[in-house]
N, C-alpha and C positions, 0 to 999 in steps of 0.2 A: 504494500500500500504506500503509496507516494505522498510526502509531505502537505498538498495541498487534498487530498484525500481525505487526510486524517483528520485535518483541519476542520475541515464542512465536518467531516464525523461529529467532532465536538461543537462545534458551533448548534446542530440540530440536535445533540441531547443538550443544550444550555450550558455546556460545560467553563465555553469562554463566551463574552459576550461583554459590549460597551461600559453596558452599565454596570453601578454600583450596586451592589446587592449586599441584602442588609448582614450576610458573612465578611465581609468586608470590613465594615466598621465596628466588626468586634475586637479589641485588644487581643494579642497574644496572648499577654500574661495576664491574669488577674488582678490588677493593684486594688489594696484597700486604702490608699491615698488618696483623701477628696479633694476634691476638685474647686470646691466653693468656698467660701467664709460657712455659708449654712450649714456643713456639714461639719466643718472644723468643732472638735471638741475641746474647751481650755484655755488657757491664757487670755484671757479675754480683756485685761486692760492694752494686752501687744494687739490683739485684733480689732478693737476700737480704735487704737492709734492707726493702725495701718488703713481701715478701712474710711478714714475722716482724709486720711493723706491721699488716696484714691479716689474720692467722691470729688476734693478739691482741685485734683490735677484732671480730673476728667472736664470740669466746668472751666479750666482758663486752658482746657485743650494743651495741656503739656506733659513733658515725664512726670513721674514721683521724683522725691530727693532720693539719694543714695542713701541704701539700707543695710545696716548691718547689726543680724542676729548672733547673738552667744549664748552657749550654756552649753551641759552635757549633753555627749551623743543620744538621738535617739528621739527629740523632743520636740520635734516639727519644722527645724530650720530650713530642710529643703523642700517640705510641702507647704510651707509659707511664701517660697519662693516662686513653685509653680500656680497656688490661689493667685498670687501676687498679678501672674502671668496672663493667666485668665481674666481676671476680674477687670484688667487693664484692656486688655483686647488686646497685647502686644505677642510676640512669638519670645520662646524664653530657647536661648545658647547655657548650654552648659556646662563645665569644667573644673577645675579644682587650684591650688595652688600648685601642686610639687608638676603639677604637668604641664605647667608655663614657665619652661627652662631657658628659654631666652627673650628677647623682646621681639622677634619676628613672629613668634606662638602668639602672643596677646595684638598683636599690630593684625597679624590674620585676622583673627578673631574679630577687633572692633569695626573691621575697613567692610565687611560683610553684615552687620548691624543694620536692620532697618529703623526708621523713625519711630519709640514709641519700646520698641523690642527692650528685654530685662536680658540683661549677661549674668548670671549666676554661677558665683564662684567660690566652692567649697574648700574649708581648708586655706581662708585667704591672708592667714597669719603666716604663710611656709610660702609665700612666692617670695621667691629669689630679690633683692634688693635691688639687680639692674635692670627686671624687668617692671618690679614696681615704681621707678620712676617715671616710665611710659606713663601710668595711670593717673599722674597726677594732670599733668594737661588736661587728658582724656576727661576727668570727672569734671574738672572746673570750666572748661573752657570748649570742652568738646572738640578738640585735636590731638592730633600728636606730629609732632617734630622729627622733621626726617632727614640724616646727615650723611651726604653725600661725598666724596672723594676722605683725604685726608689731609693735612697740615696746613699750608696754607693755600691749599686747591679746596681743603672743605667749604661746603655749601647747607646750607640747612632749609628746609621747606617746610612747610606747614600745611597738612592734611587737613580739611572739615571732617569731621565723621558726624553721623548722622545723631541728635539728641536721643541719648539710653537713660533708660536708671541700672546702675551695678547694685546688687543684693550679695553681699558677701555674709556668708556664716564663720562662727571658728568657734573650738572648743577650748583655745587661749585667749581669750582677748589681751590679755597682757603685754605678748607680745607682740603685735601691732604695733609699728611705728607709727610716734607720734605724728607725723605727716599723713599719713595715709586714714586712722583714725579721725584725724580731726574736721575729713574732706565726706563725711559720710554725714548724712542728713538727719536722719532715722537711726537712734543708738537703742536697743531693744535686749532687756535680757530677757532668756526662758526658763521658767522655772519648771521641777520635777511636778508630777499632777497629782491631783487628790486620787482618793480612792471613790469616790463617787464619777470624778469622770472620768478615770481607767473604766467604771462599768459599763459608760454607757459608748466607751470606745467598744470596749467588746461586743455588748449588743448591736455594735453596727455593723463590726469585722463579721462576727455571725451570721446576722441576714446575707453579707454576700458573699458568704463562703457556703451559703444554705447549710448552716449546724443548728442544730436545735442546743440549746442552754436555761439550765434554769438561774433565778436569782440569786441562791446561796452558791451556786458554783460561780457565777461570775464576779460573787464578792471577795470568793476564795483566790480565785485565778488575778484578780487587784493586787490583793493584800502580797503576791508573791512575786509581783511586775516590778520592782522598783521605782513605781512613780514614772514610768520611763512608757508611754506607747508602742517605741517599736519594739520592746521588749514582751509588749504585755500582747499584742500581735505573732508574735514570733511563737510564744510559748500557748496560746490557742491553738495555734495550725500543731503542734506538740500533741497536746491534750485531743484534738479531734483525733488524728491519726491511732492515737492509743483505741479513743473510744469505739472506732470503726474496728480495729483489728481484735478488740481484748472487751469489749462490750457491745451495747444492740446499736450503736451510732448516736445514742443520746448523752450527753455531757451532765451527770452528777457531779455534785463535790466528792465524792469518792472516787468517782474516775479522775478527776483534776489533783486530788492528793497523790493517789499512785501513780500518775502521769510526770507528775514532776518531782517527785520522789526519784524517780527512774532517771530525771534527768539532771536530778544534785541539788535541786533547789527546794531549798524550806523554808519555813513557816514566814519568815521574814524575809523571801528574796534573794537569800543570799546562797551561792552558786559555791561550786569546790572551790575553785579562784579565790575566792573572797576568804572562807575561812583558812585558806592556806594561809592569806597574806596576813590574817588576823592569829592565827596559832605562830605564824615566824616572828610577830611581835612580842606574842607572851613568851613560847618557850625559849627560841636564841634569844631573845634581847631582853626578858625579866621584864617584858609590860614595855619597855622604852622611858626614857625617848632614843629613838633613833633613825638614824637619814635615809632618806628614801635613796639612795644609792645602796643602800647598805642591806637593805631588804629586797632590794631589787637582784641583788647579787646573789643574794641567799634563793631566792627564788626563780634564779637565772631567768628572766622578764627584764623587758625595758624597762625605765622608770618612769618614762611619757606614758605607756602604757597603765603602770600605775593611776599615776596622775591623773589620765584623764578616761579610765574606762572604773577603776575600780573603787579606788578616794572617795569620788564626789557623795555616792550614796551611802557609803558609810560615814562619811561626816555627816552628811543631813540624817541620817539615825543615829548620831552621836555615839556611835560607836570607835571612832579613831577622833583623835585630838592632836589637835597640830599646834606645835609648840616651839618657840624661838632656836629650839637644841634638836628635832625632831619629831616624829610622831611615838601616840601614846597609845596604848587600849587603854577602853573605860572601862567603869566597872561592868556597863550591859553587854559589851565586849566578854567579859570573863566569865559570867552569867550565860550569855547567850551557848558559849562554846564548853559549857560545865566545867568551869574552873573558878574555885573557891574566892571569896574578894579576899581572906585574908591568904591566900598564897602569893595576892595580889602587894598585899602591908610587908609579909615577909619578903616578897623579892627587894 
């Protein structure tokens, strides 16, 4: 059969055909990332800000100011980025810090920008310092500077690019240089989430993942999230799979207990990781204090890794204490991991 044969073949079972068909604009993957402000669960003094800075750039027909989100991984900074997108009516570019290694990567990047479009760039504390000077034009003045020959045959031009807003997240803001911080519009932190809107995050992950859950499981499956969404997302797709293959496909708190049970995580969210770093405190180190290099070693881990994956939620459960000489276990610390407060007084 001859290629134009085959063709008509499939053309007359409908196989190929002009139009769009509603298989078509179904996602490949499933995201449980919404899409709207309406759907967004949390933070709700950042989406008030945001949404007043979008209504007003919509009415003088302009970008937003530049935005940059911080806090720990996990808590909406890149799906604020895409609402952002949406909500704007602009196309959103995306990319990261460490993968803008020179300044011809972000020069690509802005020279393809249409009017209106959001550049989103994760991780914007770890861009390289010569390419971050590119940026500063870029935000203020909407150019960038381009230097041609060298010594005294150099020539320098000047680019228009088209008005953006940049949406930068990081999980240091510390680090940010003062220049590049201070050129940002919209300064936003994210804080960890109650336990009331992990629930109703789940209830929504639920519906479209079609799981059935009752209400003490989903209070259960909160209490174990870390305050953290994409965690408490993560460990439902966990618990359904359990409950498909080891139950009738419906999600009890019994099924959500031995679910993650199985997967290291108790009563309080905290993972093997976490009580390891928290046992190398008490046993090497007698409670502390001691530097986060020093534990990082002992537990052959980075200490960035530390710092900003496993820290943050044991500080806000007050469970580690950080102290001008080091960190500390508390006493919920030595409690939590059944170890006596006063073996705590004798170290």
């Amino acid at each position: 059969m001859t290629d134009d044969i085959l063709l008509d073949s499939f053309n007359k079972q409908g196989v190929l055909t002009g139009a769009c068909l509603p298989d078509d604009r179904k996602p490949a993957i499933l995201s449980l990332r919404p899409e709207k402000f309406a759907d967004y669960v949390g933070q709700s003094e950042v989406v008030e800000t945001l949404q007043i800075a979008i209504e007003a750039a919509k009415q003088r027909q302009e970008p937003m100011d530049h935005i940059l989100l911080h806090g720990p991984p996990g808590l909406g900074k890149t799906t604020l980025a895409h609402i952002i997108a949406n909500e704007m009516g602009g196309n959103l570019t995306s990319t990261s810090g460490p993968a803008l290694e020179k300044g011809g990567d972000l020069i690509g990047i802005l020279t393809h920008l249409e009017d209106g479009d959001i550049l989103f760039i994760d991780e914007v504390h770890r861009i390289p310092k010569t390419v971050e000077e590119f940026l500063y034009p870029a935000m203020e003045d909407f150019a960038v500077d381009f230097v041609f020959d060298k010594g005294m045959y150099a020539r320098s031009h000047k680019y228009r690019l088209n008005r953006f807003t940049l949406a930068g997240a990081t999980t240091r803001v510390g680090l940010l240089s003062a220049p590049l911080r201070d050129r940002f519009g919209i300064f936003r932190n994210l804080d960890f989430y109650s336990e009331e809107e992990l629930v109703k995050i789940i209830r929504r992950s639920a519906m479209l993942l079609n799981v059935e859950i009752d209400d003490e499981s989903a209070a259960e499956l909160s209490k174990r999230s870390r305050g953290t969404p994409r965690i408490v997302n993560r460990l439902l797709k966990r618990v359904r799979d359990y409950a498909q293959v080891r139950a009738d496909g419906v999600i009890i708190k019994r099924t959500v207990t031995e679910a993650l049970s199985l997967e290291g995580v108790d009563e309080k969210g905290l993972t093997n990781f976490d009580r390891r770093y928290l046992q190398t405190i008490i046993e090497f180190y007698k409670g502390g204090p001691v530097g986060i290099e020093a534990i990082a070693a002992t537990l052959q881990e980075e200490s960035d890794t530390l710092v900003d994956v496993v820290e943050p939620y044991l500080l806000k459960i007050g469970m580690v204490i950080r102290t001008s000489s080091g960190r500390k276990a508390s006493d919920a610390a030595y409690r939590h991991l059944g170890h006596s407060i006063q073996q705590k007084i004798f170290h």
